[in-house]
C-alpha positions as CSV (number, residue, x, y, z in Angstrom):
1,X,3.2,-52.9,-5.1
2,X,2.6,-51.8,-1.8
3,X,2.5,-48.1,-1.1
4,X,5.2,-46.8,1.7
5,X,4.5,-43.5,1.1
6,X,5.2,-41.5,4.4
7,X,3.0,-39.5,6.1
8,X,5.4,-36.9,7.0
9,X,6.6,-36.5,3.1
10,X,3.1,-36.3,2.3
11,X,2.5,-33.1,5.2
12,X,6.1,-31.3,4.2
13,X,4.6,-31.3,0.6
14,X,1.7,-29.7,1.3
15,X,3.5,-27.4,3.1
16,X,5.5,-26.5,0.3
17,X,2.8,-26.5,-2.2
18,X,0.7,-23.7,0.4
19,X,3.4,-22.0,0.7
20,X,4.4,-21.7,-3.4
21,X,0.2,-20.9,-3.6
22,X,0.8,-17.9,-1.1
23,X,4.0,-16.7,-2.9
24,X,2.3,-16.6,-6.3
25,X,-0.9,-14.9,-4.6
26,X,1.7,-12.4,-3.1
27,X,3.3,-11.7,-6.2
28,X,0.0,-10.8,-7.9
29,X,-0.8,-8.5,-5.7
30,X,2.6,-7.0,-5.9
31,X,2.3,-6.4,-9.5
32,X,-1.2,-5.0,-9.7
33,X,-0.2,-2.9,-6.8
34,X,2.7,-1.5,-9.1
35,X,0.5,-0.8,-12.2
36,X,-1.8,1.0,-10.1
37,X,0.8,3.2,-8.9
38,X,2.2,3.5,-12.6
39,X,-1.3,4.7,-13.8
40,X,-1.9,7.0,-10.8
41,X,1.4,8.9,-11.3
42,X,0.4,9.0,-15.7
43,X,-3.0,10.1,-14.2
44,X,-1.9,13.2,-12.2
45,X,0.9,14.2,-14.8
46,X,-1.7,13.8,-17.6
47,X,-4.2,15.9,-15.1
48,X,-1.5,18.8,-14.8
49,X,-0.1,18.7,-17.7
50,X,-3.4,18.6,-20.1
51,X,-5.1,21.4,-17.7
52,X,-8.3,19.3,-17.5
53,X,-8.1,20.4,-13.3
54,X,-8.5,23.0,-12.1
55,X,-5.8,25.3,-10.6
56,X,-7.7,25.4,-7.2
57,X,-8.3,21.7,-7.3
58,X,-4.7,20.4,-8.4
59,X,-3.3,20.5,-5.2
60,X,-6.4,18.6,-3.4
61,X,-6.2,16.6,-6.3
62,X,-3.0,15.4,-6.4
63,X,-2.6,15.0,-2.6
64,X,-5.3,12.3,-3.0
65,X,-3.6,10.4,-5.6
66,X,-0.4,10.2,-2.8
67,X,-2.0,9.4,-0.2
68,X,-3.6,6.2,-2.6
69,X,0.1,5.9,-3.5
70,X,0.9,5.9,-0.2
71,X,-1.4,3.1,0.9
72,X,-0.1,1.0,-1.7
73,X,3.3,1.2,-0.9
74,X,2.7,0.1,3.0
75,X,-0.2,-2.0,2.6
76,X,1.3,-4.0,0.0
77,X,5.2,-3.7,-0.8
78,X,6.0,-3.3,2.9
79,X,3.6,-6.8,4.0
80,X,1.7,-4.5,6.2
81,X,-1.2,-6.7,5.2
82,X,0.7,-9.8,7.0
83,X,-0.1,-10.9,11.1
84,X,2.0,-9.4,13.3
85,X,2.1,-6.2,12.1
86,X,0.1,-4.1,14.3
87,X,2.7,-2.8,16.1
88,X,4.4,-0.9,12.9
89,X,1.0,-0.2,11.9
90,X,-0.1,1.4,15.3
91,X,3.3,3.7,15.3
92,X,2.3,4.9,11.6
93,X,-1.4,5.8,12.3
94,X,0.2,8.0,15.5
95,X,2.8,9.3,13.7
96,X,0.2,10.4,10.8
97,X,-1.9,11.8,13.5
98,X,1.1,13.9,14.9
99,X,1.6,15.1,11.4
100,X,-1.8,16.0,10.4
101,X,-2.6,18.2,13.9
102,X,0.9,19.8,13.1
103,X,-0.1,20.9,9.7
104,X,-3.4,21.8,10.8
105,X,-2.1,23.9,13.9
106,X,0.6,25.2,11.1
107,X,-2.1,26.2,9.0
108,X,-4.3,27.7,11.1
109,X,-1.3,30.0,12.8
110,X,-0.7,31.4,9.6
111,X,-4.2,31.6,8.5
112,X,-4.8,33.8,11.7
113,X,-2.2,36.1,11.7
């Protein structure tokens, strides 16, 4: 038997098996990116809760664990890690910068006074 197979079949298969490979590399990352924020939250509940930090350290400590948390949740549940993104990502990183010299100027008003 003769093969007829066509050449465009043949490329709109491959372009549905990338794309299924992609999808189930996604979804991967989606759940490890969920259990990570699972055991962060159980890690700084446990830390409070079991007093193994310190009381001048909790807070520092448990603003790290958000800001992890934090990265997660744009990096990977809102794609951020997709092209074509830079705009979003440059309007976060200024709007983080605006926030931080706020709290810092905040901070240092009351601090002074």
């Amino acid at each position: 038997m003769a093969n007829h197979s066509n050449p465009e079949t043949n490329v709109h298969r491959s372009e549905a098996l990338q794309r299924k490979l992609a999808f189930k590399e996604e979804r991967k990352h989606h759940n490890v990116s969920f259990i990570m924020m699972i055991l962060l939250t159980l890690i700084a509940f446990y830390a409070i809760w079991s007093d193994k930090v310190a009381d001048s350290f909790a807070v520092l400590f448990i603003l790290v664990l958000a800001v992890v948390q934090v990265f997660f949740q744009l990096y990977i549940w809102m794609h951020l890690s997709h092209k074509g993104h830079d705009f979003p990502l440059w309007g976060m990183a200024a709007g983080i910068l605006v926030a931080a010299i706020t709290v810092v100027g905040i901070a240092g008003m009351i601090w002074t006074s």
